[in-house]
N, C-alpha and C positions, 0 to 999 in steps of 0.2 A: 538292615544292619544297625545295628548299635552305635550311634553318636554318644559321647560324652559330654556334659552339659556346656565343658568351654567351647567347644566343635560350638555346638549347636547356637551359641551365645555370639560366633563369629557369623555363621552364617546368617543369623538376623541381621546382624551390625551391617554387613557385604550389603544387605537388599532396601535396610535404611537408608546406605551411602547410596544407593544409585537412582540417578536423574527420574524423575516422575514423568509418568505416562508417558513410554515410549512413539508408541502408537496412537494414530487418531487423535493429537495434538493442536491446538491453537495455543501463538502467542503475541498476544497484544502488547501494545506498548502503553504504557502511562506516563504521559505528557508533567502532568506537575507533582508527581509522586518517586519522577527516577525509577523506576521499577518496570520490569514484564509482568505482564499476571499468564500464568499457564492453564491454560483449561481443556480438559480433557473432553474428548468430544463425543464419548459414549455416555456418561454420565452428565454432561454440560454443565459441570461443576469445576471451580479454580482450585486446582491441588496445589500451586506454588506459587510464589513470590520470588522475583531476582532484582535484586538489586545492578543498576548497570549506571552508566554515564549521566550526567544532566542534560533533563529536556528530552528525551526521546522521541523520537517521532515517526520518521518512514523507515520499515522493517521490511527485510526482504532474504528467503532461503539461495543459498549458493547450490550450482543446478543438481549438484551430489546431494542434497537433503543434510550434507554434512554441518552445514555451519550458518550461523544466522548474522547477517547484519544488520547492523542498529545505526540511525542518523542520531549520535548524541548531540544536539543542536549547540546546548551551551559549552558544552565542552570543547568542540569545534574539533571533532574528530568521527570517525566511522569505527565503530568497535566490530571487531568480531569475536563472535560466539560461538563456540565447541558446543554440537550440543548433544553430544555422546553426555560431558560434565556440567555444562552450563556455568562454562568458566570462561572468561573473557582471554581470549588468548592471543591477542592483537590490538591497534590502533592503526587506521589507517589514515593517511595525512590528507584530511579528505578539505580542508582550505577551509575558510568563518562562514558557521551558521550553517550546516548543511541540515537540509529540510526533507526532502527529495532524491530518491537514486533509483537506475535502472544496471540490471547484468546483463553485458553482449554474452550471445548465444558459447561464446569461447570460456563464457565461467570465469573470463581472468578482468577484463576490462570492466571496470565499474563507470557510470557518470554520475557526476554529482552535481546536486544541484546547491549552491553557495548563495544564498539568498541575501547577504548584505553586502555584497562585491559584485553582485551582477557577472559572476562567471560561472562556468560550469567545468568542472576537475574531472582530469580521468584518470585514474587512479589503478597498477597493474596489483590485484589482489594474493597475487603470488610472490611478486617480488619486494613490494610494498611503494615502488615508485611512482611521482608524479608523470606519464606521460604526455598531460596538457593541462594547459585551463584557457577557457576559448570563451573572448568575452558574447556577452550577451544582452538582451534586456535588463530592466529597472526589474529587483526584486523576484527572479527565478523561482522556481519552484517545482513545477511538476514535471517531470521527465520520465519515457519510455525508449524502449531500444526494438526497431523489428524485428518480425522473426527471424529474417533472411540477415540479421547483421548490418544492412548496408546503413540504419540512416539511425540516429541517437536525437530526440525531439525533443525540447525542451519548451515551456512554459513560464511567461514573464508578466509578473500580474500587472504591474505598473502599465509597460507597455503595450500589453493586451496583445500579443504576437507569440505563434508557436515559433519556435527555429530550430531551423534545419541543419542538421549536424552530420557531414559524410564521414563515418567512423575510421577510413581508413585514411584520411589526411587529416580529419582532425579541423575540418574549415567548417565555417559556416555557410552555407550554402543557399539560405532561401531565409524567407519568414513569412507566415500566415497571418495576415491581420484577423482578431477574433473577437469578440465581444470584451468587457470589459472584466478586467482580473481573471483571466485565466489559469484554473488551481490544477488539473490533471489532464493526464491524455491515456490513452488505452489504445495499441493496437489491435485488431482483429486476428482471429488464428490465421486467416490465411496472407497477414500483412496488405494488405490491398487497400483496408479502410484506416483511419484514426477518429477517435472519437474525441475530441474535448472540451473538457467544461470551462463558463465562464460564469465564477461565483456572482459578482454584481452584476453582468448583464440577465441572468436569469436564464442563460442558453446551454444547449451542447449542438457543437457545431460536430458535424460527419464530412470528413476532410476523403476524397480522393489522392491515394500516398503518390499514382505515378505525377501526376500535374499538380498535388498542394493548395488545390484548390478544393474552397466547401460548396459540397454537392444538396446539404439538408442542415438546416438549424430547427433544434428543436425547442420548444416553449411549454411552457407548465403552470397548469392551473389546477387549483385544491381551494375546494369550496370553504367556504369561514379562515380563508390564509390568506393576510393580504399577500400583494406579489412581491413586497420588499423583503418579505421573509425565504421566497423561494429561492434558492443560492445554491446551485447546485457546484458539487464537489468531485466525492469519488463515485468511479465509470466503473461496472465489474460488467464484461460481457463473458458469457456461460457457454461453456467450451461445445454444446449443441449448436451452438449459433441461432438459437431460437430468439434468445433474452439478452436485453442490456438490462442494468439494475443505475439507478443511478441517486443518490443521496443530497438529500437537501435542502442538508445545514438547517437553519434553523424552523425550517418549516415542520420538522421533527418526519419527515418521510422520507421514502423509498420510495422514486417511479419504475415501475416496469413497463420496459419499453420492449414494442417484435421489433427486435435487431434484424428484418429484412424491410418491411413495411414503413419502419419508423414510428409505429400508430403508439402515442400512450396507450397502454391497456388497464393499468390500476396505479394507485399508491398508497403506501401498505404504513399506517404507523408505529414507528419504534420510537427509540428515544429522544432525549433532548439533546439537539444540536448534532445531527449525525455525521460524521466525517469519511470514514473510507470502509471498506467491505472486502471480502473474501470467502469462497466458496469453501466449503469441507472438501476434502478429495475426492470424496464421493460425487459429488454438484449435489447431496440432497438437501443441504441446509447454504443458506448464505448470511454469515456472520456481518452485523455491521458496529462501529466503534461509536459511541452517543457520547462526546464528550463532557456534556452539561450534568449530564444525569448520571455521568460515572458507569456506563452499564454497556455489556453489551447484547444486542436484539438477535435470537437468531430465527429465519427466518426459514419456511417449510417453502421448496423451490417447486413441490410440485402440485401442492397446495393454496400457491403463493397465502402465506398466512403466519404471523408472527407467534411459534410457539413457547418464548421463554425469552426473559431479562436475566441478564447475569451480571450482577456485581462484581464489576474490577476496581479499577485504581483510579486516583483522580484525572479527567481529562485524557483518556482512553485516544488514541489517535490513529495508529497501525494496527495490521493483523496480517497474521499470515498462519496456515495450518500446514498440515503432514502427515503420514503415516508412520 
């Protein structure tokens, strides 16, 4: 059929205006830049820039794929992101310095982690209300939520202790003493284990969730690295349960670890000062964020072998993909 050339002049304009690579999606955060960088994951190339809050840091999709949120650190708020438009279409009152958040299985309960107040916000993402903030350790930070909903875990670098958070009162309930500066925790699919890192002791501790207790600390060593340099951070275990992957920091590696044995098996170099990691949807690549080197490494899962650096934004920190 016969378009007329305004017709046809609108329909380009329509396909200009809409949001880049729907599918097969990665977006990272950039820490001193204020920006996402978006990179598509067929081509492992960055098609966009977004501008968002100051400081960004931990990023994480709402369980609908519909909306992304963003820890804007300096801003001291949780932005959410449309990402039908990749227009900010909220603030959430997430309390100073949020670093760190994890979503109950419910999509609605956010935690946050509030790293100069030493407490953790729970914050209703529908309603936009404060439901808590439950003090904690010196210097919070890394927090997950289990599968099963019941416990919200948080991470206190200062005091070097996970804490135990019962989602449905909102108490604190326990705490794991654990190596020194403690930056992340990761449940396992089947919530049974928790894995977490402790940046200055050089460990990941493997916590049993019913008794809180650690059942395996793990140690790492890379030839020509001293061991001040090993600093492990972010935990990504691979929804086979074969693999933990774990990052570390300035050692500029990636352990891969048998997530049944515990046995190191390699470690794989990407960039400078590596911070947190995420799988493609597929598990065949695992993206990790090099904040030194501005880039991020992605990594052939089945391979284990670093096929490609990608240029992002300065001090690259979060990641998170999709379809």
């Amino acid at each position: 059929m016969f378009k007329p050339p305004f017709v046809k002049s609108l329909l380009l304009a329509a396909l200009l205006a809409s949001p880049v690579a729907q599918a097969a999606t990665a977006y990272v955060s950039n820490e001193k830049d204020n920006t996402l960088s978006v990179i598509d994951l067929e081509t492992l190339e960055v098609t966009q820039t977004i501008e968002v809050g100051e400081r960004p840091r931990g990023i994480i999709l709402s369980k609908d794929r519909t909306k992304l949120y963003i820890c804007a650190s300096d801003s001291d708020t949780v932005q959410v992101m449309d990402l039908a438009t990749h227009k900010i279409i909220a603030n959430l009152p997430s309390g100073e310095d949020p670093e760190q958040f994890s979503l109950h299985p419910d999509d609605r309960r956010l935690y946050i982690s509030n790293e100069d107040d030493a407490l953790v916000t729970v914050v209703d993402t529908v309603s936009h209300e404060v439901l808590a903030q439950i003090e904690v350790g010196v210097e919070p930070e890394g927090m997950a939520v289990s599968p099963d909903g019941r416990w919200a875990v948080n991470t206190s670098e200062t005091t070097s202790m996970l804490h135990w958070i019962d989602t449905e009162t909102h108490e604190l309930i326990d705490n794991t003493l654990v190596d020194q500066r403690p930056r992340h925790v990761e449940f396992t699919k089947s919530g049974d284990r928790l894995w977490g890192s402790s940046e200055i002791g050089g460990t990941v501790s493997i916590i049993n969730v019913a008794s809180r207790e650690i059942i395996k600390k793990l140690n790492f060593q890379i030839r020509g690295i001293h061991p001040d340099k090993i600093q492990p951070v972010g935990v990504k275990l691979s929804a086979d349960g074969k693999y933990a992957f774990v990052a570390l920091g300035p050692a500029n590696h990636v352990a891969v670890v048998d997530a049944s044995s515990y046995e190191v098996l390699d470690y794989l170099l990407v960039g400078r000062r590596v911070w947190h990691m995420e799988f493609t949807p597929d598990q065949k690549y695992l993206l990790t964020t090099n904040g030194v080197s501005g880039d991020v490494s992605v990594i052939d899962v089945d391979d284990m072998k670093v096929i490609k650096s990608i240029k992002v934004g300065r001090y690259p920190w979060g990641v998170v993909t999709l379809e």
